[in-house]
N, CA, C and O atoms as a GROMACS GRO file, in nm:
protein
  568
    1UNK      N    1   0.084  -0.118   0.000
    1UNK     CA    2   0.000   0.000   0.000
    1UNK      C    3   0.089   0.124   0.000
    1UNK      O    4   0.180   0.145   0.081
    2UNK      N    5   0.061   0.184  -0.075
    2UNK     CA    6   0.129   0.330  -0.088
    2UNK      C    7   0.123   0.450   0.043
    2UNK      O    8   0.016   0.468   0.100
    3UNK      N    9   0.244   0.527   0.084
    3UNK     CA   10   0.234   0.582   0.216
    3UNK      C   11   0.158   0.666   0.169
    3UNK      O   12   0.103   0.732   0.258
    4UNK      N   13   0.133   0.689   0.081
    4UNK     CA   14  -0.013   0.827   0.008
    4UNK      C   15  -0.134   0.845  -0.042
    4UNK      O   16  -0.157   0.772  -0.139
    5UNK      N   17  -0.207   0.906  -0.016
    5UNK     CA   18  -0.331   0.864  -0.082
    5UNK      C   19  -0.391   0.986  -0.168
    5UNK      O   20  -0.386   1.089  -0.101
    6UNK      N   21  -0.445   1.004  -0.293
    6UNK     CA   22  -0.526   1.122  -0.337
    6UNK      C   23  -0.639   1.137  -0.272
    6UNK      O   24  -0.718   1.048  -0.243
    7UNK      N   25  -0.650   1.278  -0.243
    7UNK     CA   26  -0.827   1.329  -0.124
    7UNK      C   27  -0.886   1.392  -0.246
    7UNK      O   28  -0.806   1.478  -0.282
    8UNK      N   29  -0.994   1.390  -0.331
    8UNK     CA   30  -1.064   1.460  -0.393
    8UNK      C   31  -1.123   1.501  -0.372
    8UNK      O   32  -1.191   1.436  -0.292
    9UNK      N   33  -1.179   1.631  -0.400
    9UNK     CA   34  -1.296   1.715  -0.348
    9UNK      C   35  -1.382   1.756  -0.458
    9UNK      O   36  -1.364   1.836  -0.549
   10UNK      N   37  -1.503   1.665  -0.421
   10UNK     CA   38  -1.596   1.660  -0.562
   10UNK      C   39  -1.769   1.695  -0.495
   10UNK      O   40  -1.827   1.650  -0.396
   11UNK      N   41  -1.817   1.804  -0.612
   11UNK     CA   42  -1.910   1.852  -0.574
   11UNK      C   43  -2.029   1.758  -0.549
   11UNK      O   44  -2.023   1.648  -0.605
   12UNK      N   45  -2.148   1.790  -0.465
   12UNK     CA   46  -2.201   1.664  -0.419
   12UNK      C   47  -2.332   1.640  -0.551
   12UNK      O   48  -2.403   1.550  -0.505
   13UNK      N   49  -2.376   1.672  -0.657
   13UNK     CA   50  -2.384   1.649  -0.781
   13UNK      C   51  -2.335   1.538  -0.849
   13UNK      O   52  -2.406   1.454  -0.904
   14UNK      N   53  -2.186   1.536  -0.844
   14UNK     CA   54  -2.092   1.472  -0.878
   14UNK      C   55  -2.099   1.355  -0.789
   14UNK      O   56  -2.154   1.254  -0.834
   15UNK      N   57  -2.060   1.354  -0.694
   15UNK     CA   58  -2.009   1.224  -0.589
   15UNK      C   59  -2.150   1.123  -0.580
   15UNK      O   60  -2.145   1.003  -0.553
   16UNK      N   61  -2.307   1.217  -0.616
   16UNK     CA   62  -2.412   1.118  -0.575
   16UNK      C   63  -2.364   1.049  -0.720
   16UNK      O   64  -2.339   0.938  -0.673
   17UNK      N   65  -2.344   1.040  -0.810
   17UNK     CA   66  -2.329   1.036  -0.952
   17UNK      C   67  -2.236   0.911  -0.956
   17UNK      O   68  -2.271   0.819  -1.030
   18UNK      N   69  -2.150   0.902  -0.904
   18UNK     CA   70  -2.044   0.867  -0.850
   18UNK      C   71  -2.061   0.745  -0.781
   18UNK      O   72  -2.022   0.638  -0.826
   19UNK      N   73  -2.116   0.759  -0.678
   19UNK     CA   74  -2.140   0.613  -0.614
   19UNK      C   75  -2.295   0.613  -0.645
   19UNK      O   76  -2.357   0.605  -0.539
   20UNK      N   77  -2.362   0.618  -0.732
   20UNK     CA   78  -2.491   0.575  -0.808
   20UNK      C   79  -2.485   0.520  -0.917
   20UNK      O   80  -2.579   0.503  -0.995
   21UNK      N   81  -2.340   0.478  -0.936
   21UNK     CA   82  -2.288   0.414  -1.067
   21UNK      C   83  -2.263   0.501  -1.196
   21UNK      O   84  -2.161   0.480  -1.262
   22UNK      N   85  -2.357   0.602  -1.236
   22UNK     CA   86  -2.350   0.656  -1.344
   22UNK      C   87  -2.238   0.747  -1.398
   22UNK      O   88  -2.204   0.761  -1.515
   23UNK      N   89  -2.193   0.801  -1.296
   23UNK     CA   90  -2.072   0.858  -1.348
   23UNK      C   91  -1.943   0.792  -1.343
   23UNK      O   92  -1.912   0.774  -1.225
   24UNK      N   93  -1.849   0.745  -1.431
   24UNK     CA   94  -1.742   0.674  -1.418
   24UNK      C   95  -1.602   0.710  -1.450
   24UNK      O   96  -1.510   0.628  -1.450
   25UNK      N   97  -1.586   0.850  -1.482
   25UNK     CA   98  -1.522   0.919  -1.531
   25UNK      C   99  -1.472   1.026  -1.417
   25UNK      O  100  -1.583   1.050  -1.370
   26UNK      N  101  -1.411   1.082  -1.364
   26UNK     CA  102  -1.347   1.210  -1.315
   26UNK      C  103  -1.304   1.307  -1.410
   26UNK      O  104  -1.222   1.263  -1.490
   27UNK      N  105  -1.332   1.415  -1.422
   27UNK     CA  106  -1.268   1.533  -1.514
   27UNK      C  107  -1.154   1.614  -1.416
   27UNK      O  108  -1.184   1.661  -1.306
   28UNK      N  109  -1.014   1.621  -1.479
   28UNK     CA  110  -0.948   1.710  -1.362
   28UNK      C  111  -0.915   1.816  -1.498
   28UNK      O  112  -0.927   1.777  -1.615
   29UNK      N  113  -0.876   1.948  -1.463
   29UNK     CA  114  -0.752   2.021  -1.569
   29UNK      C  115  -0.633   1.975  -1.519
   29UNK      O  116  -0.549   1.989  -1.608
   30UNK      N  117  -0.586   1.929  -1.424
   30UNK     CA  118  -0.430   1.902  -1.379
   30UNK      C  119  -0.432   1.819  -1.344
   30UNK      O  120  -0.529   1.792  -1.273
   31UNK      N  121  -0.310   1.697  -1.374
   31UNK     CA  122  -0.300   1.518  -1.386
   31UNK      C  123  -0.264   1.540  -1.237
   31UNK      O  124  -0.166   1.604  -1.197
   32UNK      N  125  -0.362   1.476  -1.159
   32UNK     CA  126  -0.315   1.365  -1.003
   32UNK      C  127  -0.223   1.288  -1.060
   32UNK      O  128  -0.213   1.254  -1.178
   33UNK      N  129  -0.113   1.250  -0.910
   33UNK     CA  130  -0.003   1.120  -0.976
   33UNK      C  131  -0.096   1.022  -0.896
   33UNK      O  132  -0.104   0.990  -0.778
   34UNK      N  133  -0.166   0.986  -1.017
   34UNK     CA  134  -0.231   0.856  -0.980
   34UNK      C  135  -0.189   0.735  -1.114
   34UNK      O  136  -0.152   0.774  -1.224
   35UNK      N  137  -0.200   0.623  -1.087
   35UNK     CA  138  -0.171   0.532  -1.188
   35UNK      C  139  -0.275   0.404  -1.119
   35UNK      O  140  -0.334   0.405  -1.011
   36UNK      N  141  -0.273   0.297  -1.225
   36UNK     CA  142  -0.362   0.168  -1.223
   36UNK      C  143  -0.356   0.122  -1.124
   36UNK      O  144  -0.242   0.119  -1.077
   37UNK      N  145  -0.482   0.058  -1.027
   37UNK     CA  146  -0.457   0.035  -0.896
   37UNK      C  147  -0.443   0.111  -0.781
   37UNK      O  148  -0.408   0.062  -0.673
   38UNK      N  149  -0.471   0.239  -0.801
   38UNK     CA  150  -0.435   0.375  -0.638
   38UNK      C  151  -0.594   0.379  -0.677
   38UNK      O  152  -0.668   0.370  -0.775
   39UNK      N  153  -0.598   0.400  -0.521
   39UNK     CA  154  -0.755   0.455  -0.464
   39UNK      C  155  -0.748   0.600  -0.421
   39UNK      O  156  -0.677   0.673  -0.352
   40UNK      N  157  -0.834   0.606  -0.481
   40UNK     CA  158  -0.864   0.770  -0.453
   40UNK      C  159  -0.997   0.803  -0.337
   40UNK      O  160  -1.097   0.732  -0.339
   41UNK      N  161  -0.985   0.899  -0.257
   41UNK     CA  162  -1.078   0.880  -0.155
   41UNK      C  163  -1.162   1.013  -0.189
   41UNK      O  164  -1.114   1.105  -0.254
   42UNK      N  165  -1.287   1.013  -0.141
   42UNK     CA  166  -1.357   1.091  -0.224
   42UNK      C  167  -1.412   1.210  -0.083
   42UNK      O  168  -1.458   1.173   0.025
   43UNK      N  169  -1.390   1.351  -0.126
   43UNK     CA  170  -1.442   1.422  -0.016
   43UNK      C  171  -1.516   1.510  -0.080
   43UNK      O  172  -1.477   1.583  -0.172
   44UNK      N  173  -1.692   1.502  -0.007
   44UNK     CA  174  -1.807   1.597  -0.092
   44UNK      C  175  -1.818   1.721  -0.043
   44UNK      O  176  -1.824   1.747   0.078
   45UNK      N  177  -1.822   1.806  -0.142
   45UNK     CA  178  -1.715   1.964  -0.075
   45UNK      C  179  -1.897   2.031  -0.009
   45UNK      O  180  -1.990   1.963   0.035
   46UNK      N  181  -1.893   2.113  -0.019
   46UNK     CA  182  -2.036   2.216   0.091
   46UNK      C  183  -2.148   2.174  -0.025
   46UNK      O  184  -2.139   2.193  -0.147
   47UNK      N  185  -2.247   2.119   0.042
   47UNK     CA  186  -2.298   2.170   0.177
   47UNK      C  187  -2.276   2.026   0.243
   47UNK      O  188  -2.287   2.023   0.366
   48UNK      N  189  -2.249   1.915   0.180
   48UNK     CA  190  -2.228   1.794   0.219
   48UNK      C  191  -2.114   1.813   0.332
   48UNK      O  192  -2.152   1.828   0.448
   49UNK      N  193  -1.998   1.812   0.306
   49UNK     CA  194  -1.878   1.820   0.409
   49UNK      C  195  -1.843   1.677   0.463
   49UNK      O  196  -1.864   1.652   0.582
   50UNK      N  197  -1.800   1.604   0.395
   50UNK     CA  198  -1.808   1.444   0.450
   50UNK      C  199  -1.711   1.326   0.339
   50UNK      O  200  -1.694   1.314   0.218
   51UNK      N  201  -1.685   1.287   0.408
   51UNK     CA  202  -1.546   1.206   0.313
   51UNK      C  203  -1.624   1.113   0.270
   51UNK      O  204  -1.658   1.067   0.380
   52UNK      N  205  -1.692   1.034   0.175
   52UNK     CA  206  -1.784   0.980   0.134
   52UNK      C  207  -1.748   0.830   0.084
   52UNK      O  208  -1.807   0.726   0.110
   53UNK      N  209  -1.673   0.843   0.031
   53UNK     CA  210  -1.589   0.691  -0.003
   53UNK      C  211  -1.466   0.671  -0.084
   53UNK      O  212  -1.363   0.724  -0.041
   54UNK      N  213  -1.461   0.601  -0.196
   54UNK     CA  214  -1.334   0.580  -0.258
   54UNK      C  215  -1.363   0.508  -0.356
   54UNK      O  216  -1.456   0.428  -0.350
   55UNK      N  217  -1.276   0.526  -0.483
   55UNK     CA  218  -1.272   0.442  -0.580
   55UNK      C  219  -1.126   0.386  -0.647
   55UNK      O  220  -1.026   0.457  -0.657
   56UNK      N  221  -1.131   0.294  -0.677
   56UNK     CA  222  -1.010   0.275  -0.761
   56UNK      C  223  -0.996   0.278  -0.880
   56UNK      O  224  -1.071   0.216  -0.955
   57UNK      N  225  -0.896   0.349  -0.921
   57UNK     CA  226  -0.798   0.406  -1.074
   57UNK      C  227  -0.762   0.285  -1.142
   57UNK      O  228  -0.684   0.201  -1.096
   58UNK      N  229  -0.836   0.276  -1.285
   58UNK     CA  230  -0.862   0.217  -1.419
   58UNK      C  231  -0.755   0.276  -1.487
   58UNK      O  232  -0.659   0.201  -1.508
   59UNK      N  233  -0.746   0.386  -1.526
   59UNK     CA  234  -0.639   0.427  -1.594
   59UNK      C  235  -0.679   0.621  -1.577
   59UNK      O  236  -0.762   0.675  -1.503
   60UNK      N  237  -0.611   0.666  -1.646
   60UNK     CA  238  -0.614   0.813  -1.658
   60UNK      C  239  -0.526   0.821  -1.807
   60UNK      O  240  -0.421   0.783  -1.858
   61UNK      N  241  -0.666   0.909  -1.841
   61UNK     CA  242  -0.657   0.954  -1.972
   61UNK      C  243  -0.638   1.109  -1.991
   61UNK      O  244  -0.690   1.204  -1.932
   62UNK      N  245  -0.529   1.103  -2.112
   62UNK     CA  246  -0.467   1.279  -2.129
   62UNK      C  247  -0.486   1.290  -2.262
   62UNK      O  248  -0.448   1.214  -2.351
   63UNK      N  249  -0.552   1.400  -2.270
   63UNK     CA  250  -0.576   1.464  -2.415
   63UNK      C  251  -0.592   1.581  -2.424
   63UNK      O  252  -0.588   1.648  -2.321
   64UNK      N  253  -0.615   1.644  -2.552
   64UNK     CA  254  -0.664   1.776  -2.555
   64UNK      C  255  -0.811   1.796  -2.618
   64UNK      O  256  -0.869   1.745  -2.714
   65UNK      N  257  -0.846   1.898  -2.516
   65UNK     CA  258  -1.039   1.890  -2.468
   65UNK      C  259  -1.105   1.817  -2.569
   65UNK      O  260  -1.167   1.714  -2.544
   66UNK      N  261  -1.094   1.866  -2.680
   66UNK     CA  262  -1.188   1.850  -2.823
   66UNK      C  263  -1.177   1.678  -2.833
   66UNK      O  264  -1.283   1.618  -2.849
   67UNK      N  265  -1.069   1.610  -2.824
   67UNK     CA  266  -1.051   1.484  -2.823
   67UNK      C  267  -1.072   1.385  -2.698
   67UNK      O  268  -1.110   1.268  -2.710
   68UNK      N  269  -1.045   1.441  -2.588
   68UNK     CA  270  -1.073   1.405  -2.467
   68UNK      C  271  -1.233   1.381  -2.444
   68UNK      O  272  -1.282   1.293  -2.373
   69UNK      N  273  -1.332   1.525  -2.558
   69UNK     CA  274  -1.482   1.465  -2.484
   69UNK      C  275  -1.527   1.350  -2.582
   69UNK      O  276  -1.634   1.294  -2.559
   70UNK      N  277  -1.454   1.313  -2.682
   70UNK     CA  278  -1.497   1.189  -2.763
   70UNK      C  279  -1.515   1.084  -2.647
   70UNK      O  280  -1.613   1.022  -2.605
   71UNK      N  281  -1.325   1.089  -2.597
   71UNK     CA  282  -1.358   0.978  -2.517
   71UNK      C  283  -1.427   0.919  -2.392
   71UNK      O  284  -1.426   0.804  -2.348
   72UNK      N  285  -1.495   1.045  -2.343
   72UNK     CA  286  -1.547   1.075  -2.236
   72UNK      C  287  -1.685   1.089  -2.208
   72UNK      O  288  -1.735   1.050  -2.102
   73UNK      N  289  -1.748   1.143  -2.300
   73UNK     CA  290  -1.859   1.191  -2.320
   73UNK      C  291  -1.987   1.117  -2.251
   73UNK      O  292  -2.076   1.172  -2.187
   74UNK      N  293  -1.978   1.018  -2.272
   74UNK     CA  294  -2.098   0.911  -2.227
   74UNK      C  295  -2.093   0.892  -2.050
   74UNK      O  296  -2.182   0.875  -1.968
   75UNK      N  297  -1.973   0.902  -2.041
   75UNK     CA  298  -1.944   0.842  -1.845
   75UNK      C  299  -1.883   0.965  -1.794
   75UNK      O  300  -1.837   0.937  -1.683
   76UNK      N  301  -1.859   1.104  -1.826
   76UNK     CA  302  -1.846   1.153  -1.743
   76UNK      C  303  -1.910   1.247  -1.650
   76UNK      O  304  -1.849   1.319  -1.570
   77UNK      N  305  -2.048   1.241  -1.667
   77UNK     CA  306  -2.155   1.274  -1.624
   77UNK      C  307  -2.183   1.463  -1.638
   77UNK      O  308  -2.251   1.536  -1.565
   78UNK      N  309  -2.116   1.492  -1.738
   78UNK     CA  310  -2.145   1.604  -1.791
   78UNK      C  311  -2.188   1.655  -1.878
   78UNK      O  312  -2.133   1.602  -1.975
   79UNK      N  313  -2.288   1.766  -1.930
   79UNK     CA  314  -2.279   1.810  -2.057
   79UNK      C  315  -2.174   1.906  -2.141
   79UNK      O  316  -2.091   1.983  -2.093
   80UNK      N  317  -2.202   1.879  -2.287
   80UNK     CA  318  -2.070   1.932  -2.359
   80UNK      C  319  -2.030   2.067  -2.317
   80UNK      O  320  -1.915   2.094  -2.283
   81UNK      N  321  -2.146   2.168  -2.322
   81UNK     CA  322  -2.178   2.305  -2.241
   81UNK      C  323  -2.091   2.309  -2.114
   81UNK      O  324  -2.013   2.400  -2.086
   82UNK      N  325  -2.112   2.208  -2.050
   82UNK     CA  326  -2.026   2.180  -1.892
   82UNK      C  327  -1.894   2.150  -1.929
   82UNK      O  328  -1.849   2.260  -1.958
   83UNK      N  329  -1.827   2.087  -1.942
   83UNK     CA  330  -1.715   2.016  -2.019
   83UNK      C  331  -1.680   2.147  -2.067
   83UNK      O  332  -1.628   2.218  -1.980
   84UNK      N  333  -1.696   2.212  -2.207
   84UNK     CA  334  -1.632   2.334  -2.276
   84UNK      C  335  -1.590   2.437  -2.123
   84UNK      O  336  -1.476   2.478  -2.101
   85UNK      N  337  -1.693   2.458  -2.044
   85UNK     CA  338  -1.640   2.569  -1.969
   85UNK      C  339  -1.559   2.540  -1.865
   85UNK      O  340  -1.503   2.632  -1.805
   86UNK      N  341  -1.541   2.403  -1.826
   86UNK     CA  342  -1.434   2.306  -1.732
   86UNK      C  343  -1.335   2.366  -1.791
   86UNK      O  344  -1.269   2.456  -1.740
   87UNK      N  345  -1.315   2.307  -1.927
   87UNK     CA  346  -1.207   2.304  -2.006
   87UNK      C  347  -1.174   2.458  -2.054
   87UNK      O  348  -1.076   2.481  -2.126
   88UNK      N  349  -1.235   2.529  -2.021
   88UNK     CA  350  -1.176   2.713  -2.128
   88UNK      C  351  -1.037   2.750  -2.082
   88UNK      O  352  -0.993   2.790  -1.974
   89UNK      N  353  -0.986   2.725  -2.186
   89UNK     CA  354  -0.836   2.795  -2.190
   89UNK      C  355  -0.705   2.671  -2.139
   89UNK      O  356  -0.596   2.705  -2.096
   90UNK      N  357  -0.734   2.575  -2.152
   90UNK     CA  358  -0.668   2.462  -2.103
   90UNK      C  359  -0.625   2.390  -2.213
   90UNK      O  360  -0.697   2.332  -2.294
   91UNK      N  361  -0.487   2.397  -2.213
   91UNK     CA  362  -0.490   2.297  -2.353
   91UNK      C  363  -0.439   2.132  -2.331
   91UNK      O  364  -0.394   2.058  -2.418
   92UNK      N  365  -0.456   2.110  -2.219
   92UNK     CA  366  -0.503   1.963  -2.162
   92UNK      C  367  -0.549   1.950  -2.074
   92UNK      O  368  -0.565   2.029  -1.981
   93UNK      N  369  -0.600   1.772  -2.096
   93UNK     CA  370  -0.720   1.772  -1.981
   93UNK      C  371  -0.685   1.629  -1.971
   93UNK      O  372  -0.618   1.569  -2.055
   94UNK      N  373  -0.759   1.555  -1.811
   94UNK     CA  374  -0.742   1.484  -1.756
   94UNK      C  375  -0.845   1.427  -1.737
   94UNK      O  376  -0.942   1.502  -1.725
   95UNK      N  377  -0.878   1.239  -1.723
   95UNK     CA  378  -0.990   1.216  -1.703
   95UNK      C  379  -0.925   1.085  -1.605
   95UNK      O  380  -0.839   1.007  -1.646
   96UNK      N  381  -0.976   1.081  -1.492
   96UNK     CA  382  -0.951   0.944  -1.412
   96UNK      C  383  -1.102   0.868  -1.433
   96UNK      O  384  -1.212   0.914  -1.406
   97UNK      N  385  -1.067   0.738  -1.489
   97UNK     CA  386  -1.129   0.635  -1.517
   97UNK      C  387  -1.152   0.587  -1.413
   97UNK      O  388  -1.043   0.577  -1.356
   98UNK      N  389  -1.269   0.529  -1.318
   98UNK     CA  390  -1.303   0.452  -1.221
   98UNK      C  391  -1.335   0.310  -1.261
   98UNK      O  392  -1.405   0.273  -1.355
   99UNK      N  393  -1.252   0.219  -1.148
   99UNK     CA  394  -1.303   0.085  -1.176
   99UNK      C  395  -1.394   0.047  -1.092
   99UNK      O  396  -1.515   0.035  -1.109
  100UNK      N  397  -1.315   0.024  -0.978
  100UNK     CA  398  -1.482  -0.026  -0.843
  100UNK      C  399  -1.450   0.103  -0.763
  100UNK      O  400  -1.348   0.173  -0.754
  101UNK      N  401  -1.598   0.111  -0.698
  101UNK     CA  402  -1.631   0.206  -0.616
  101UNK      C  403  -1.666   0.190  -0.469
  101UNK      O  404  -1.733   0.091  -0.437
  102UNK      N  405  -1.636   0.259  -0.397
  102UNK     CA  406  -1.662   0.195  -0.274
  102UNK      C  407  -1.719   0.311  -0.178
  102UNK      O  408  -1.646   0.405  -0.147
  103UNK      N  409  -1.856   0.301  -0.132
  103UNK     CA  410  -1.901   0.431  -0.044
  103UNK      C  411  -1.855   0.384   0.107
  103UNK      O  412  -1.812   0.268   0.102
  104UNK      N  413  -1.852   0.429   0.213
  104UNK     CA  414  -1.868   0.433   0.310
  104UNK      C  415  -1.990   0.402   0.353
  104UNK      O  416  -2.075   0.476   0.303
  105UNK      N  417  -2.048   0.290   0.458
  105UNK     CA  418  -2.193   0.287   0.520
  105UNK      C  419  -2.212   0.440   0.603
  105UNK      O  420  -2.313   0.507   0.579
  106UNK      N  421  -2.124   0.482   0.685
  106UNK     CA  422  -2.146   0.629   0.733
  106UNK      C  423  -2.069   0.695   0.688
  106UNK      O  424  -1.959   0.656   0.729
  107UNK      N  425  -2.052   0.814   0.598
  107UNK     CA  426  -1.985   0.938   0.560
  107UNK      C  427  -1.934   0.965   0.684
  107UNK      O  428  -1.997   0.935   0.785
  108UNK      N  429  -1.792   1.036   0.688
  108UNK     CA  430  -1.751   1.103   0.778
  108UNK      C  431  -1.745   1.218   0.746
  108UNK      O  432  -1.696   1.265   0.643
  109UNK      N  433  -1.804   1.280   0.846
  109UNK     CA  434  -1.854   1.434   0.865
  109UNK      C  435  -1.714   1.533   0.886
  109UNK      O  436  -1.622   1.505   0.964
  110UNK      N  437  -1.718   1.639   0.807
  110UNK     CA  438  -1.579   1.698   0.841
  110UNK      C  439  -1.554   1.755   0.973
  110UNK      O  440  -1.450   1.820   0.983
  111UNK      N  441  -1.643   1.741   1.102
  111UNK     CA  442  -1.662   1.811   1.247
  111UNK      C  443  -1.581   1.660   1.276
  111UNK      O  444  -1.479   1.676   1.343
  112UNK      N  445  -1.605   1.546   1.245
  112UNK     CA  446  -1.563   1.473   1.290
  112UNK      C  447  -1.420   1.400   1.255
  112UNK      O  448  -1.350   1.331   1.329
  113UNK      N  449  -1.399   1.440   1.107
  113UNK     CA  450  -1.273   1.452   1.038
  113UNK      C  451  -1.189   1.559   1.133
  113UNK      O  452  -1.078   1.518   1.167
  114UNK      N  453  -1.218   1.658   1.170
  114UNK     CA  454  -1.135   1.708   1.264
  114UNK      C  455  -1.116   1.701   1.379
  114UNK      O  456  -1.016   1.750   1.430
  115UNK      N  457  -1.221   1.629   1.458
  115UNK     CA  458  -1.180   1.598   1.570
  115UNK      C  459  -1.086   1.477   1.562
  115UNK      O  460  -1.013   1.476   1.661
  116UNK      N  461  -1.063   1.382   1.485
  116UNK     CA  462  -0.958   1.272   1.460
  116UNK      C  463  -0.851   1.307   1.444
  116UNK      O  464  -0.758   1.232   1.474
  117UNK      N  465  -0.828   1.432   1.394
  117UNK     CA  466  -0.734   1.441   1.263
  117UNK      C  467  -0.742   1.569   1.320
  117UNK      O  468  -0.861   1.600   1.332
  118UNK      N  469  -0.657   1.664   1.365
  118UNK     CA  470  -0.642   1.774   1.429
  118UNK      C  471  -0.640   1.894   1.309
  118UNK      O  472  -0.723   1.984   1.319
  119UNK      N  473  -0.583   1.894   1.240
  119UNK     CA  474  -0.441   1.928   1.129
  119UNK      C  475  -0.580   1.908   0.985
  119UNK      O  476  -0.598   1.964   0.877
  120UNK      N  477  -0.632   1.830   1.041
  120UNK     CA  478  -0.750   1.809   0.881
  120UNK      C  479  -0.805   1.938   0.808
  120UNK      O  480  -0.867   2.028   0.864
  121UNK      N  481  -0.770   1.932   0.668
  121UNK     CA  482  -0.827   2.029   0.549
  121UNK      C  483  -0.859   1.997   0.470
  121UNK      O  484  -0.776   1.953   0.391
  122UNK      N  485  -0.989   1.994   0.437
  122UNK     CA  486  -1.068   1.985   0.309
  122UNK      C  487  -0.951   2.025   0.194
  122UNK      O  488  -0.871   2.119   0.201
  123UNK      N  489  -0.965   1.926   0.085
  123UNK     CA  490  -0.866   1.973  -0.051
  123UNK      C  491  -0.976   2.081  -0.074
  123UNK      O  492  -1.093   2.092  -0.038
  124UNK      N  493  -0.883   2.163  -0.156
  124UNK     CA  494  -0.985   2.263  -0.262
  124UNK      C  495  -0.967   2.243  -0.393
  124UNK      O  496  -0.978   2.337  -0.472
  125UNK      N  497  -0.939   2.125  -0.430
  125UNK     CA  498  -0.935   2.038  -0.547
  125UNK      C  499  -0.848   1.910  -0.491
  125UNK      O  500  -0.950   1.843  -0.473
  126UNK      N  501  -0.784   1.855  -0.466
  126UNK     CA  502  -0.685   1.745  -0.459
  126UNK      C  503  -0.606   1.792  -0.348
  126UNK      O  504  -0.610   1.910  -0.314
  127UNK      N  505  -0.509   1.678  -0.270
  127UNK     CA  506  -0.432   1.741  -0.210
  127UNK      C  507  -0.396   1.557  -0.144
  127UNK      O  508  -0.499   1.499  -0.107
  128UNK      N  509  -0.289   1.492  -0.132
  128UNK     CA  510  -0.236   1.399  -0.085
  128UNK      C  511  -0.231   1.332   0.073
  128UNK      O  512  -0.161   1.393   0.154
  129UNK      N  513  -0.283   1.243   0.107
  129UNK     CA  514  -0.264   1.214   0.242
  129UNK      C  515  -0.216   1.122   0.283
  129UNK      O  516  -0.177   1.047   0.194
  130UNK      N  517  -0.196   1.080   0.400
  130UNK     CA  518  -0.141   0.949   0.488
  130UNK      C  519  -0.228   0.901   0.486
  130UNK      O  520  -0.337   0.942   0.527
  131UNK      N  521  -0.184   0.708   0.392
  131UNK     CA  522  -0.301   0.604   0.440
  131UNK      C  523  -0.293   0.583   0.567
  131UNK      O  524  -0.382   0.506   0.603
  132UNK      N  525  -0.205   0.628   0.676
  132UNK     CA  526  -0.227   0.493   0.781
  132UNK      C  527  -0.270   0.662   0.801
  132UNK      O  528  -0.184   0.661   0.889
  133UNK      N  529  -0.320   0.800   0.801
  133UNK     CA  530  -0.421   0.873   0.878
  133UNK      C  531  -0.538   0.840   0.838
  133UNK      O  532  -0.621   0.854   0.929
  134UNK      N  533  -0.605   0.783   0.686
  134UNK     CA  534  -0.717   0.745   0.667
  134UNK      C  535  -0.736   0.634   0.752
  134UNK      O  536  -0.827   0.633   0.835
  135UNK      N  537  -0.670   0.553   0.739
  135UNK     CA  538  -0.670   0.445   0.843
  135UNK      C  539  -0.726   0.449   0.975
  135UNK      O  540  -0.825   0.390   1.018
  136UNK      N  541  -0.648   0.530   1.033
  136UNK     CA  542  -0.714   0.603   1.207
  136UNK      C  543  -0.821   0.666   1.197
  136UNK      O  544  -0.886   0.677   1.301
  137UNK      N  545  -0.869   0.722   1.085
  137UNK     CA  546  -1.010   0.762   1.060
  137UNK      C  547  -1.099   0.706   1.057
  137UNK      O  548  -1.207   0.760   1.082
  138UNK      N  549  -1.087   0.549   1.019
  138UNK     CA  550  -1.146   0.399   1.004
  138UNK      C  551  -1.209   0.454   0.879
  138UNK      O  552  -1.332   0.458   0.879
  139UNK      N  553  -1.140   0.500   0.766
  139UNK     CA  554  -1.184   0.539   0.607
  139UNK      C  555  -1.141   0.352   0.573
  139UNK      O  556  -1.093   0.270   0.652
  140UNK      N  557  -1.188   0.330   0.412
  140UNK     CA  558  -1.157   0.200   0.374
  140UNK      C  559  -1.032   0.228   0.336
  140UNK      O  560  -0.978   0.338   0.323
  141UNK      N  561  -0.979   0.092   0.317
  141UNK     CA  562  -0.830   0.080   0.228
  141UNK      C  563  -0.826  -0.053   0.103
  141UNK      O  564  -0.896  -0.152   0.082
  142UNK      N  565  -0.751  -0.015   0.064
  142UNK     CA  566  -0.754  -0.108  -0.082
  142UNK      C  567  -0.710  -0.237   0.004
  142UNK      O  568  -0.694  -0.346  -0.052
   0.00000   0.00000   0.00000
C-alpha cells in the first residue's frame, strides 16, 4: 500500500453520480499522480462536508479537450456546455477512469474529520494524504 493517498474534493452532484454508478469518469484540468490500482478517496465539498468513499484508478486519460470529450462523453456525467467551460483555456485535460467504487456505510462528517485528525483540510481540489491517517479515521483501504 502506498504511504499516500489522493483526497478529492468533488461537488455533491458529482459524488451522488459517483457512487450511483453513473458517473465513471473524473474530469481534472491538472494530472493527479495517480496510476492503475491507487484509490482515490472521495471528499463531498459544501454543503455535504463528509469524506464519502473511494474508488479505484482504471487508468487516466490525457488529451486535448476536443478529443478528450470523444472519449469521455458518455461516463463523465457532464454536458458538452459543462465540459467546454471546465475546459476554457486549457490545452489539456485529464480524465480518471473509475473501476470499483466503494461508499462508506457512514460518511464522515468533516466536524468529525477534525476531531480525529487535528491538522484536517478539506482539498480545494486534490491534495495527498497518509493512508495509515485514513486508516485512524477507520476510512476504507484497498
Amino acid at each position: 500500500m502506498p504511504a499516500k493517498a489522493l483526497l478529492l474534493s468533488i461537488r455533491p452532484e458529482f459524488a451522488e453520480m459517483i457512487f450511483g454508478g453513473t458517473k465513471k469518469i473524473e474530469l481534472r484540468r491538472l494530472r493527479p499522480k495517480v496510476v492503475r490500482g491507487d484509490w482515490v478517496y472521495v471528499y463531498v465539498a459544501s454543503p455535504v462536508k463528509a469524506l464519502r468513499g473511494a474508488f479505484l484508478v482504471h487508468k487516466v486519460l490525457e488529451d486535448v479537450p476536443r478529443q478528450l470529450w470523444k472519449k469521455v462523453r458518455k461516463h463523465a456525467g457532464v454536458t458538452r456546455k459543462q465540459f467546454d467551460e471546465y475546459y476554457l483555456g486549457a490545452s489539456r485535460g485529464f480524465a480518471i477512469v473509475l473501476e470499483t467504487v466503494r461508499a462508506l456505510i457512514t460518511p464522515i462528517e468533516l466536524t468529525i474529520l477534525r476531531s480525529r485528525w487535528r491538522c484536517f483540510r478539506p482539498p480545494q481540489s486534490y491534495h495527498y494524504v497518509s493512508t495509515e491517517r485514513l486508516s485512524q479515521l477507520g476510512a476504507m483501504s484497498g
